[in-house]
C-alpha positions as CSV (number, residue, x, y, z in Angstrom):
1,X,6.2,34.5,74.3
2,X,6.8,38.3,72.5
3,X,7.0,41.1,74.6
4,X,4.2,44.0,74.4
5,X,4.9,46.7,73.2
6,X,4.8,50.0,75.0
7,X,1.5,51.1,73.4
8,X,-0.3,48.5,74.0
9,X,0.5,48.3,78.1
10,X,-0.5,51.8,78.3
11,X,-3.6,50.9,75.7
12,X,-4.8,48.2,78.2
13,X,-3.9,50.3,81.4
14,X,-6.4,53.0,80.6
15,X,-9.1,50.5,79.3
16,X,-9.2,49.2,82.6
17,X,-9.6,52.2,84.5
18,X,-12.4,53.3,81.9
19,X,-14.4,50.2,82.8
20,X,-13.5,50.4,86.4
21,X,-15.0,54.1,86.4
22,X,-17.9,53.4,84.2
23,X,-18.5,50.5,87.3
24,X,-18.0,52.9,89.9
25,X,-20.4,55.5,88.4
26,X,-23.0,52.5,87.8
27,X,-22.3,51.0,91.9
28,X,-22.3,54.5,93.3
29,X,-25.6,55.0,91.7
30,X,-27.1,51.8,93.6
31,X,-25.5,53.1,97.0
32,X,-27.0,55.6,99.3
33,X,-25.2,59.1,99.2
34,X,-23.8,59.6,102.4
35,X,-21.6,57.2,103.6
36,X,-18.2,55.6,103.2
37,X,-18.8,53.3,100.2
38,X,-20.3,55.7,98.5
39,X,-17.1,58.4,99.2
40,X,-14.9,55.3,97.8
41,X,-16.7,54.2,95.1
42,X,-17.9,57.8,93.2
43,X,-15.6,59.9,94.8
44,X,-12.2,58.1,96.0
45,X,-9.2,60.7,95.8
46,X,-7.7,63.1,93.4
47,X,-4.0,63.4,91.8
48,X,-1.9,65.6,90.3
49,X,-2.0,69.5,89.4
50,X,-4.5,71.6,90.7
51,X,-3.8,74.7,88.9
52,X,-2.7,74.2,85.9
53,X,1.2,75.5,84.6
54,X,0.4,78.3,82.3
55,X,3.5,80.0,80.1
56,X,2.9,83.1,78.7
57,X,5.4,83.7,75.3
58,X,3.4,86.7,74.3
59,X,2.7,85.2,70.8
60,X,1.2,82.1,72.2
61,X,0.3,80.8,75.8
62,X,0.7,77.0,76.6
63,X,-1.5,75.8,79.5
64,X,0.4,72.0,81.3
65,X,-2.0,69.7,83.9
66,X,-2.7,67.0,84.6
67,X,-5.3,65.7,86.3
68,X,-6.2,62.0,87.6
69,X,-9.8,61.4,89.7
70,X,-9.1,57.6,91.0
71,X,-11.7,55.4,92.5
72,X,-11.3,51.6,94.0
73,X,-12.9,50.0,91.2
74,X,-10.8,52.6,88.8
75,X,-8.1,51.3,90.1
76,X,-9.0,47.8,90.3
77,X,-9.7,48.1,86.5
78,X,-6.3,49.3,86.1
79,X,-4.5,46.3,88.1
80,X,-6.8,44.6,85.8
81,X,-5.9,45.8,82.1
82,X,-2.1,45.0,83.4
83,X,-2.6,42.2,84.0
84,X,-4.4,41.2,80.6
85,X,-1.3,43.1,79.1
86,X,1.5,41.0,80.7
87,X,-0.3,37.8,80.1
């Protein structure tokens, strides 16, 4: 069996966790608003920078973040699109 290429992991990785927040936005939508479901399936929990790294040079200003909003099912969809990648 070849090995995958670097590309295509990361290619399949974010596929997955497109679909798996397309899901959650289509689920969250069935579920009511105000419970524990609903703060795990819409919501779920937030990584990385929140304010951005900003370097000033004075001729030009570069602005670094990065910002991940994950969800179960995102995340799920993730596990997912690895999976299909290492098969």
């Amino acid at each position: 069996m070849a090995a995958k290429s670097a590309g295509s992991l990361i290619l399949y990785v974010i596929l997955g966790g497109l679909c798996g927040a397309l899901l959650s936005q289509l689920v969250g939508g069935m579920v009511g608003s105000d419970g524990f479901i609903h703060e795990m399936l819409v919501r779920g929990f937030q990584v990385g920078l929140t304010n951005p790294l900003v370097v000033d040079l004075r001729i030009v200003v570069v602005t670094f973040g990065l910002h991940f909003d994950l969800t179960v099912p995102s995340l799920a969809g993730m596990i997912g699109g690895l999976y299909l990648a290492m098969k």
